[in-house]
N, C-alpha and C positions, 0 to 999 in steps of 0.2 A: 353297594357298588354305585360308583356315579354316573351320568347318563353321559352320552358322548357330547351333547350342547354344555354340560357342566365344566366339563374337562377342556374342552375349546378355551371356553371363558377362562378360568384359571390358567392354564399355557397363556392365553392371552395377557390378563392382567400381570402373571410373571414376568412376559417381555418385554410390558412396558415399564416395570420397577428396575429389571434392569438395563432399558436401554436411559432409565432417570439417573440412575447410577453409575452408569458409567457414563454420561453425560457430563453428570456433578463432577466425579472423579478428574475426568481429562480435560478439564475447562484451566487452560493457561489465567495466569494474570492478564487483564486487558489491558492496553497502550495507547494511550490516549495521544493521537498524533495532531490534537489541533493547537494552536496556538494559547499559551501561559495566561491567564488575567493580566500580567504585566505584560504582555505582546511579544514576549520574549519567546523564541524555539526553541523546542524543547530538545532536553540532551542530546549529542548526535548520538550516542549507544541507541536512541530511540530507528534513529536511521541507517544503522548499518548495514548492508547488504552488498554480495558479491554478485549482484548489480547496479549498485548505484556508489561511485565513487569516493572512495571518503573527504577527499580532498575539494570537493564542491562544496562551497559557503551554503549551510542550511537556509540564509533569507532564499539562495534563490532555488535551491528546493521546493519550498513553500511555493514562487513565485510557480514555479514547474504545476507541481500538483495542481493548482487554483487554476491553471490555464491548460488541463489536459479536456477535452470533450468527454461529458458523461458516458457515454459509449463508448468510448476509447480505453484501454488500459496500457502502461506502460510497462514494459517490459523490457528495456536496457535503456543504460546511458554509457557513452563512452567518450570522455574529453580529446577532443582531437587539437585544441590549444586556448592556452589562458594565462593571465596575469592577473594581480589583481582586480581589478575592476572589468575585466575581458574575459568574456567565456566564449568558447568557440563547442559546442556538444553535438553527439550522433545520437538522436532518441531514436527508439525504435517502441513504436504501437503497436497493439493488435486491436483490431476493430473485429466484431461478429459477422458473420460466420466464421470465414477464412481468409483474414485480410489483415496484410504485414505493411506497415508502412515507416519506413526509416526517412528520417528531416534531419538535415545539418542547421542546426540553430544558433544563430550568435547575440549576447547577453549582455552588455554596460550597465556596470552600477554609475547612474549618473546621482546626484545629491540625495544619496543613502534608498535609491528606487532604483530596480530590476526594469530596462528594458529590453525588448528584442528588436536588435538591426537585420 
């Protein structure tokens, strides 16, 4: 018969093989959301979300992301008006603890460069 410190250890070592295992198992493909060797963005399937509009130009996604504060996460975008080179958006953040903060931001592609008016 085995000692109760024995039986520990083995329960143990068991839940670490399978919490390896199902680890392994349920590990999606990764998505590599940075920018191509050719500087080119990558596919929009990469950026699909029923938050973030399909109809926004991936540069200035890019442009979005690169200018969100490390502390900040983004959590909606809503187009309030745009043409081509004009974006008018409602972002909405959350910053840590408990702090929501929505910006109306507007966007000009001026000579192939994202800025904000």
């Amino acid at each position: 018969m085995l000692s109760s410190h024995t039986l520990s250890r083995l329960h143990s070592v068991r839940l670490l093989i399978a919490l390896a295992l199902l680890t392994l198992t349920s590990c999606a493909k990764p998505v590599q959301l940075e920018q191509a060797p050719t500087g080119e963005s990558p596919p929009s399937e990469v950026r699909e979300s029923y938050l973030i509009p399909p109809e926004i130009p991936a540069t200035l996604l890019d442009y979005l992301f690169r200018k969100i504060p490390s502390e900040s996460e983004m959590v909606s975008i809503t187009v309030t008006d745009h043409s081509t080179d004009s974006w008018t958006l409602e972002i909405t953040c959350e910053e840590l603890p408990n702090r929501s903060i929505v910006e109306r931001r507007r966007f000009l592609l001026i000579d192939g460069m994202w800025i904000e008016r």
